[in-house]
N, C-alpha and C positions, 0 to 999 in steps of 0.2 A: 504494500500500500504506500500510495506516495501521497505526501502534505505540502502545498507551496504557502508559503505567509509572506505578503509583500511588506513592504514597510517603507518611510521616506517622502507619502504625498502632503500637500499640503498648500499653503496660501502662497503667492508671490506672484510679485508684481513683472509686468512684460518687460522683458529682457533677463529676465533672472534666471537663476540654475536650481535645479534640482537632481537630488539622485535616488532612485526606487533598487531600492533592494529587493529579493526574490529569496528566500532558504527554503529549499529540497530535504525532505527524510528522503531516505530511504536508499538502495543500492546503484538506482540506475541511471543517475544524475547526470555522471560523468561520458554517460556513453547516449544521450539524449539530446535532441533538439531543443532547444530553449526561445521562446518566443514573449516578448510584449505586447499585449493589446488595449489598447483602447475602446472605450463606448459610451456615446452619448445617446441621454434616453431620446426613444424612438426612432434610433439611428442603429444598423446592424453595428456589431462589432467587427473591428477593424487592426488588420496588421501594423502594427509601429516597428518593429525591429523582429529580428530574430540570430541565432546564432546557432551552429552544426555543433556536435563534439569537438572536432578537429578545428575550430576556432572561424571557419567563411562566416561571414555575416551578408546576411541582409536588412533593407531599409526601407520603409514605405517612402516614396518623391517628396513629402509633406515633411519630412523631419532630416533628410539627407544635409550631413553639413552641421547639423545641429545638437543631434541626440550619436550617442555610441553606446552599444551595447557592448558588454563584457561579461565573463565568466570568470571564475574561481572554484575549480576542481576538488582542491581540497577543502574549501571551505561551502561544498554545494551549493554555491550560490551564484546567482546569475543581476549582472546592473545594468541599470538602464542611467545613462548622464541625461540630462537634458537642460541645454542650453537656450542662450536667447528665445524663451518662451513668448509663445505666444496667446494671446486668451484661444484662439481657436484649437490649442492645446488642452484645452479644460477637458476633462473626458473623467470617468475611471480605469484607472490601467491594472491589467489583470496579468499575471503571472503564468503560461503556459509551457506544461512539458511533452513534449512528444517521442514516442515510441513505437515504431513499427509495432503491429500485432495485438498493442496493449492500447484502450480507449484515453485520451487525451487526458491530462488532469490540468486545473484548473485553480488558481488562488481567488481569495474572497473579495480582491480589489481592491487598491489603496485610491483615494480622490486628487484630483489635480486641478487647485483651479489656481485662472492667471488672471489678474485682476489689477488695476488699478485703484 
């Protein structure tokens, strides 16, 4: 069984930084695709970043340049920077693991709002 807890969202002002952390139980961290997602209500949820085992990432066009994802293996966790924010950034961003064969698991959502 896998448990992801984000942690790190919060108020601030546009142009500002933030960083969402992600902590994984469980064995299969390290060998897992790691994704950040966004959603705003009545909006589907939406790719922000993602990152392989072997360390490729990718980036939704919307945050490129802005946001970097990272991992740490040994410390099961997976982060999200995010930079010169914007309010259109305001979303809650959820923490996803993927595994071939195994149903996605999913964190409870940390909130993100850019505000003046």
């Amino acid at each position: 069984q896998v448990q992801l807890v984000e942690s790190g969202g919060g108020l601030v002002q546009p142009g500002g930084s933030l960083r969402l952390s992600c902590a994984a139980s469980g064995s299969i961290f390290r060998i897992s695709t790691m994704g950040w997602y966004r959603q705003v209500p009545g909006n589907k949820r939406e790719l922000v970043a993602a990152i392989k085992s072997g360390g490729t990432t990718n980036y939704a066009d919307s945050v490129k340049g802005r946001f970097t994802i990272s991992r740490d293996n040994a410390k099961n966790t997976v982060y999200l920077q995010m930079n010169s924010l914007k309010p259109e950034d305001t979303a809650v961003y959820h923490c996803n693991l993927n595994f071939p064969t195994l149903p996605d698991y999913w964190g409870q959502g940390t909130q993100v709002t850019v505000s003046s």
